[in-house]
N, C-alpha and C positions, 0 to 999 in steps of 0.2 A: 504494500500500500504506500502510493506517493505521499507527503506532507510539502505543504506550500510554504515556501520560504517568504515571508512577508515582509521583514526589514532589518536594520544593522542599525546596533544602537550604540556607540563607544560605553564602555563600561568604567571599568581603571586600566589603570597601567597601558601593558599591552593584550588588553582582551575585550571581546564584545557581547552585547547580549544580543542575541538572534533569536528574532520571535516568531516561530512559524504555525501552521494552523494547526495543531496538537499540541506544543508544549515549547517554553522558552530554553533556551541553550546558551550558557555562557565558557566561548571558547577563547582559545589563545587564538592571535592574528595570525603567528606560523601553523595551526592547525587549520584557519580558513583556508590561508592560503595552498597551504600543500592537498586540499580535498578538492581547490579550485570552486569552493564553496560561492562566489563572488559571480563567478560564470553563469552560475546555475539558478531557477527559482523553484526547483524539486526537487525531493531528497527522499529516500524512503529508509522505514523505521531500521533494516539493517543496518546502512550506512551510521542512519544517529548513534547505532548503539556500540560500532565499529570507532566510529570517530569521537564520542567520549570518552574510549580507552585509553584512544589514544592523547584524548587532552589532560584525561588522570595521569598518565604516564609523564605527559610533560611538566605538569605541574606541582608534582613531587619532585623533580627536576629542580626546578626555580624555586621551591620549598627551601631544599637541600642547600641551592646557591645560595637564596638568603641567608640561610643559618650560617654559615659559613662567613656569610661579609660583615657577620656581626664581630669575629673572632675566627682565630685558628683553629679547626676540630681536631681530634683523630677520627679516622673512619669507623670506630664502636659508638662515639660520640650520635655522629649523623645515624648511624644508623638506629641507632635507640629512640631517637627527637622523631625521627619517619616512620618507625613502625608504627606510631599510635595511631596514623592515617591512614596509610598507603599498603599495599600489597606486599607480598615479598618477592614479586617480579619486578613490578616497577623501581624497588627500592634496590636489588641488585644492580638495574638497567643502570640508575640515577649514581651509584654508586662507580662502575664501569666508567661510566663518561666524565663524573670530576675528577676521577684517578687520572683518565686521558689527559685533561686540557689542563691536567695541572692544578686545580683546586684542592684535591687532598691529597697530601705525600706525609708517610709517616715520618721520612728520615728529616724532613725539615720542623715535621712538628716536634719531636725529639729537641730536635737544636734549639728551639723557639722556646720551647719546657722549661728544659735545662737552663740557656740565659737569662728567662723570668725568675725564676726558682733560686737561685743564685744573687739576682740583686735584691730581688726583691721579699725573700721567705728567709724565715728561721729551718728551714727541712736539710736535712742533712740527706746524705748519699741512697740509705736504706728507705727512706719515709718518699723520697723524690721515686726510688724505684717503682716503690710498692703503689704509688699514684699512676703511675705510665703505666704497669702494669694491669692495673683496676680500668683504667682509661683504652685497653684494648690493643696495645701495642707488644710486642714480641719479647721477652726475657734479655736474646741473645742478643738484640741490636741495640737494644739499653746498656746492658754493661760494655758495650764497644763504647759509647758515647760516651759514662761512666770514667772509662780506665783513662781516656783524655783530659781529664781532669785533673790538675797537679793535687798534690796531697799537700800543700802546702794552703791553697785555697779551703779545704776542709779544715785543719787545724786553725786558720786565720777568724774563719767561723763560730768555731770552735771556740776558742778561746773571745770571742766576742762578746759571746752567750755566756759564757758559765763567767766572765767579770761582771754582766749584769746582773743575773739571776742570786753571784754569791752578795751583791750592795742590797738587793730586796731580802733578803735573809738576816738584815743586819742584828736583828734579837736576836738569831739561836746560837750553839756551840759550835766551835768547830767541826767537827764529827756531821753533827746534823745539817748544818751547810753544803759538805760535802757528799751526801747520802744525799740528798732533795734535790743539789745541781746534777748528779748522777742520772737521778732518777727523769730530770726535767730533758738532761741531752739525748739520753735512751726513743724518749716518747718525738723528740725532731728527725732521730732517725741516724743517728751517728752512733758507731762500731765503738764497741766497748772497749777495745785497747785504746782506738784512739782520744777517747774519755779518759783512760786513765792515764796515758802519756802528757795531757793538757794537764788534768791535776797534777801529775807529780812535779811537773816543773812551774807549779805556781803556789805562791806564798799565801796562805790563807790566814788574812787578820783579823784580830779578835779584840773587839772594844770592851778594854775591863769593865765602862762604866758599867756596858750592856750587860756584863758578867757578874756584877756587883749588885747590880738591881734587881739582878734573877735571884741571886741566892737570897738580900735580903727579903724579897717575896715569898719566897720559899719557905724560911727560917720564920717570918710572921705566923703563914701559915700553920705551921706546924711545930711552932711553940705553945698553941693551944691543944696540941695533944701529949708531946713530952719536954719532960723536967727539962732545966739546960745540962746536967751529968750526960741525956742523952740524945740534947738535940742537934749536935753539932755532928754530930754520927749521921744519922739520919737526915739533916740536910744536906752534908755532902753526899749519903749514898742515893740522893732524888736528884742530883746535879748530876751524877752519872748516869743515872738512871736516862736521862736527857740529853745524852753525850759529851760531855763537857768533861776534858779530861784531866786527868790529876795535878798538870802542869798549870792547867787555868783555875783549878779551883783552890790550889795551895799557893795562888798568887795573891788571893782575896786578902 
């Protein structure tokens, strides 16, 4: 059965809405054009439903493009954001062609990663993997990009972080500073030698006042439970108890 094509209406962008005597159709101008739709004032319902496929197809296409000119994807990326619409033909096809013309390439998205990551993140080497990796990118081609990395730039990080992290700790003990900065480098994603290599060749300082005010809180506390014969015992053994070691507390 013919349907009359009755007129062309600009829509947005580049698409039209085509009103013909069964139902309106909003297509891409390269699917008018390639149907020679312009030529024609009849169409029948095969064709409509032949050539909607084909405008679904392109417009997961131009989906895909936009997502992309928002930011640099990986291809797990695009293909997650397109599933919620589109087929899983279309979205292979869609995926084919920006791999072609150059829109999605892993190895520069890697590059693009890694340089964001780096000026701009506290993530260290293992936390930056385990992101690329989740983001749908290959094991093997990361630690290439990875091993390019001088060890020098990770330590400089390194040591960034744990002189800030040990200034925001400035109440606790030694001991506890150094377990919390540990614990804080681990969770950015930096290899635990190289944690312990930054700690050991860093002087960790310890403000007596901070040391002085702890015990005498302590010692308040817990003069309302024993004599002074034995409270001087038991304050020091609650300063340990909180890592504070023999050398800081017999400085008191």
């Amino acid at each position: 059965m013919n349907m009359r094509i009755i007129k062309y209406q600009k829509y947005r962008k580049n698409t039209y809405l085509i009103k013909t005597s069964e139902e309106d159709l909003i297509l891409y101008d390269d699917i008018i054009i390639k149907n020679e739709l312009l030529l024609r004032n009849k169409i029948t319902k095969e064709e409509i439903e032949k050539i909607k496929k084909e405008n679904e197809a392109l417009d997961c296409y131009y989906r895909g493009l936009d997502y992309l000119g928002r930011k640099m994807r990986s291809k797990k990326e695009v293909e997650d954001y397109l599933k919620k619409t589109y087929s899983k033909k279309d979205i292979d096809e869609t995926i084919k062609l920006l791999e072609k013309e150059g829109y999605l390439n892993d190895f520069k998205y890697i590059e693009a990663y890694l340089n964001d990551a780096l000026k701009f993140s506290n993530d260290g080497p293992l936390k930056i993997k385990n992101k690329l990796i989740n983001l749908g990118l290959k094991e093997e081609v990361i630690d290439d990009y990875l091993k390019n990395i001088s060890s020098l730039v990770w330590i400089k990080k390194c040591e960034k972080l744990l002189e800030k992290k040990l200034n925001s700790y400035h109440k606790d003990s030694r001991n506890t500073k150094i377990l919390k900065v540990k614990n804080y480098l681990i969770t950015c994603g930096y290899p635990s030698f190289l944690i312990n290599d930054v700690i050991g060749n860093l002087e960790v300082k310890i403000n007596p006042l901070e040391v002085k005010k702890e015990y005498q809180k302590i010692k308040e506390k817990l003069s309302k439970k024993y004599d002074s014969n034995k409270l001087d015992f038991y304050v020091k053994m609650k300063m340990k108890q909180k890592g504070y070691s023999d050398d800081e507390i017999n400085f008191l």
